[in-house]
N, C-alpha and C positions, 0 to 999 in steps of 0.2 A: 162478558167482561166489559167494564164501562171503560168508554173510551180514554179517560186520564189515566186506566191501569194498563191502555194496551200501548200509550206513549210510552208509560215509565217501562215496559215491559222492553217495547224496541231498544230504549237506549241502556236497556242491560244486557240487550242479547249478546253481545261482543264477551262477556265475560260466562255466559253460561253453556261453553262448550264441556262438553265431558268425552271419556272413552269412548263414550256410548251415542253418543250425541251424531245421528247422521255418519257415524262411521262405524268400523269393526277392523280391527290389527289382530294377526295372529302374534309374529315375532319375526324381526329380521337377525337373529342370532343362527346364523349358519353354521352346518357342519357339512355340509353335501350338497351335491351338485351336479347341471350336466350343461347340455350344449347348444348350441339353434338349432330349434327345429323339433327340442323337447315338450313334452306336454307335462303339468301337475293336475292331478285330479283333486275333488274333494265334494262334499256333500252338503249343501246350504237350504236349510229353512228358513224359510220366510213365517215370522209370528205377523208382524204387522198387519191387520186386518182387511189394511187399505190396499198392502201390495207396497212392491217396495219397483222406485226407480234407479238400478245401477247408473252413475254418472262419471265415474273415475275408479282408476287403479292406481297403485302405493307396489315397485314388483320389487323384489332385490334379487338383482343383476351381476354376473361379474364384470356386465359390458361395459364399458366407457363411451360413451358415441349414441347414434341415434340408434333404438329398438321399435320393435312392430309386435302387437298380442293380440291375439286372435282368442276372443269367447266363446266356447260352444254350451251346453245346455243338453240335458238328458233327462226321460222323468224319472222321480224317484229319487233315484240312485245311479252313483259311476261306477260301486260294487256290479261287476260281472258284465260293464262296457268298456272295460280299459282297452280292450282290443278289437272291438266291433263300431266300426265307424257310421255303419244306418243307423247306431241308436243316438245320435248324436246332431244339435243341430247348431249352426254356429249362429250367433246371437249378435254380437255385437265385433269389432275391429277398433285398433288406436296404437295411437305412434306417441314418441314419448324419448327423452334424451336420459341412456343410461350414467350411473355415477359412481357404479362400481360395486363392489362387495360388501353386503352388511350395513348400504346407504337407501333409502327408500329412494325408488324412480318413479315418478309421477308418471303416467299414461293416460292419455283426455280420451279414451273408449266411447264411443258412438253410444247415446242414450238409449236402454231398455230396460224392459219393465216384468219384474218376477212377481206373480200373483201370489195369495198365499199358498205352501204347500213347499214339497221339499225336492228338489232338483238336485243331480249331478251339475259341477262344475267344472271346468277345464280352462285353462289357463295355457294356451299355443305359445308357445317361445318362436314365432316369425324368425326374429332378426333380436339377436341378445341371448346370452348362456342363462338357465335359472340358476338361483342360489335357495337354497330348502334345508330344511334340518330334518334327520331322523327322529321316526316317532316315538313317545314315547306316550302307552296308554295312558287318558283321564285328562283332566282338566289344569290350567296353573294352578298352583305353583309345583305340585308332585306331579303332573302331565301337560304334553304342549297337543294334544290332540283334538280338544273341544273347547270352541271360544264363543260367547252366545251375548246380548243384551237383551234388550226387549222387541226390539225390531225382527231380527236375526241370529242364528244359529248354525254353526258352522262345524262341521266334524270331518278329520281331515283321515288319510289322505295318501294316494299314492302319486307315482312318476312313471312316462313312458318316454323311452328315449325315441318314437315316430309318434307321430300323430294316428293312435289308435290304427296304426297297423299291422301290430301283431310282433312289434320288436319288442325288448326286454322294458317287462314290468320290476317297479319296486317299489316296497311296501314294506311299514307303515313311514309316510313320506308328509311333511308337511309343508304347504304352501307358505312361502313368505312375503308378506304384502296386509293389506288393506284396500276394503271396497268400502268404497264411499255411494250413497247413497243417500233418496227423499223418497217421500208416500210415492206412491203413483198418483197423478193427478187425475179426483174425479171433478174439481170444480178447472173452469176453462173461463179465460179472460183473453179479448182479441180488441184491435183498436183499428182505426179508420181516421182519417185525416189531413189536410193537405201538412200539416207539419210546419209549417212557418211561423215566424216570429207573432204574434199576433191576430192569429186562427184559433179555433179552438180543437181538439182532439177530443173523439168520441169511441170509448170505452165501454164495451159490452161484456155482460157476465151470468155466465150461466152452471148450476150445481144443481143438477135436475133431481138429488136425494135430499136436498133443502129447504123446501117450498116456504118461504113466509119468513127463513130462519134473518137474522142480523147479519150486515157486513161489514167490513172495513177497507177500502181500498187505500193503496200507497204508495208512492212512487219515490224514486230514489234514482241518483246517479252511477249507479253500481249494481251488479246481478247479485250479491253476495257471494256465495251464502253464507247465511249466517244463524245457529243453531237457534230453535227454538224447542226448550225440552229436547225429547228426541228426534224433532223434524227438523226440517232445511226450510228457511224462508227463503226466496230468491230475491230479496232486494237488501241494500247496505245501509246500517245505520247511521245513516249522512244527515245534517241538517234538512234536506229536502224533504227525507222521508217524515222526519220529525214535523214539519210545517205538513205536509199533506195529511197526517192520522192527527194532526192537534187543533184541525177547527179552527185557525186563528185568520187561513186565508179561504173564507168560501166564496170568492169571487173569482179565484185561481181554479181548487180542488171543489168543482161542483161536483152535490151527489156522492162524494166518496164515504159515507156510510150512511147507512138506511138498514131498509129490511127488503129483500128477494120477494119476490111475485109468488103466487100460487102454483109457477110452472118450474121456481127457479132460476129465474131471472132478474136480470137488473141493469140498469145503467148509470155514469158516468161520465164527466167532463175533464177535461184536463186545458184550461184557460193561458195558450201562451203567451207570455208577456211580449207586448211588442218590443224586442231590444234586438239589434241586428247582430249583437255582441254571443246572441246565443246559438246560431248557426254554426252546425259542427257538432253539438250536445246531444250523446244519446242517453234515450233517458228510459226508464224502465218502470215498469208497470206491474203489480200483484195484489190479489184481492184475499183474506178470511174470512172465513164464516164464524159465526160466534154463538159458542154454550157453555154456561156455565157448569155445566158435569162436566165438559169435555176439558182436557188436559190444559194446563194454560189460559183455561178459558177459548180455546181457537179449537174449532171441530175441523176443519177444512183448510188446507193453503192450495190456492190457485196454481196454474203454471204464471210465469213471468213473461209479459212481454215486453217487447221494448220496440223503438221507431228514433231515427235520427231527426235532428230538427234541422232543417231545408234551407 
């Protein structure tokens, strides 16, 4: 992608979210229900080739107040570990302010990462009652039981009212919510610097399956995210980012696009301006790789870093 398409590309990311875009919702239309301390199961494949990174839950609650959800993880399948707790491994934890029934409750769940391949899933009800609907076989709009885009695939689904201890299963149950999710990051970007007004900050980048490929790096005042096609980019499309991917300041944004090393490597400057006004500003950092087969043009989004200015 030349770089004047990956400008125009940023400043339309904000409108090119979809269903599918970095997320997946079953339905928050309730008809059943249970209590803390419930578990919902269900079945998730991972298509994404790259692996996908869980980053948030969407749960519906009848709670009002703060909740806690616990993620476990099985292989394969939850079919025939509803009540066996070895097969089970928990994954990830998050707190989150319930909003009641048939309202999506956001939950910021500790970052992990599903390779591709198809995993049991469970959903612990800590602290907050589930809300779930009974199943009904097939897909929408004649079934609520398999919901899938290109990233993921989800077939749902039962309920236990202990945590795989052996108390009453029910079935066929479906989870209500939304996982949010980005690739799993194979390209990694880390920064060094004293951070001050008029220092420079040095940015290292490495995609060890990219030898030689094109970059873009960007910085932005903000983590996003913000949809690209079906991935997550983790920076915001602020003016900032816009002046860092537009070449207009390469005496600020050194180095932030070229071509990676033979090892997959690369580096980076980030020029801060001496202004004492900018102390207090964090500021964030993300690199792509670039091919033209590939999706968008962008083969690769980096993780995000970020560093406060001093």
């Amino acid at each position: 992608m030349r770089k004047t398409a990956l400008v125009i590309a940023i400043l339309a990311l904000a409108g090119l979210a979809s269903a599918q875009a970095g997320f997946i919702t079953t339905t928050l239309t309730s008809n059943n229900g249970g209590s803390a301390g419930w578990v919902v199961m269900f079945d998730v494949k991972v298509i994404n080739p790259s692996g996908l990174k869980i980053t948030d839950l969407d749960v519906n609650t009848s709670t009002t107040g703060p909740i806690t959800m616990d993620v476990y993880t099985a292989p394969t399948t939850y079919v025939g570990k509803e009540t066996t707790p070895t097969a089970w491994t928990k994954v990830s934890t998050g707190q989150g302010t319930g909003k009641g029934t048939d309202v999506a409750s956001p939950v910021d769940v500790a970052d992990f990462v599903l390779q591709p391949g198809t995993y049991g899933f469970a959903v612990h009800y800590v602290l907050g009652s589930p809300r779930y609907t009974n199943g009904i076989a097939g897909s929408p709009p004649t079934g609520n039981m398999h919901f899938f885009n290109a990233d993921i695939d989800l077939t749902l689904g039962a309920s236990n009212s202990g945590l795989f201890n052996g108390a009453s299963t029910f079935t066929p149950r479906v989870w209500n919510g939304t996982i949010y999710y980005a690739p799993a990051v194979t390209a990694v970007i880390a920064g060094t610097g004293a951070g001050t007004p008029g220092s420079t900050y040095n940015f290292s980048m490495i995609s060890p399956t990219e030898p030689n490929l094109s970059y873009q790096v960007g910085t932005s005042l903000g983590k996003g995210p913000t949809p690209l096609d079906t991935r997550m980019l983790g920076l915001t499309p602020d003016p900032l980012l816009v002046a860092s991917v537009g070449g207009t300041l390469p005496g600020v944004f050194k180095r932030y696009s070229g071509l990676l090393d033979a090892s997959g490597r690369g580096t980076a400057d980030l020029a801060i301006l001496a202004i004492p006004q900018l102390k207090g500003i964090r500021i964030y950092t993300a690199f792509v790789t670039l091919k033209g087969s590939a999706p968008s043009g962008v083969a690769t989004i980096s993780n995000t870093f970020d560093f406060l200015i001093q």
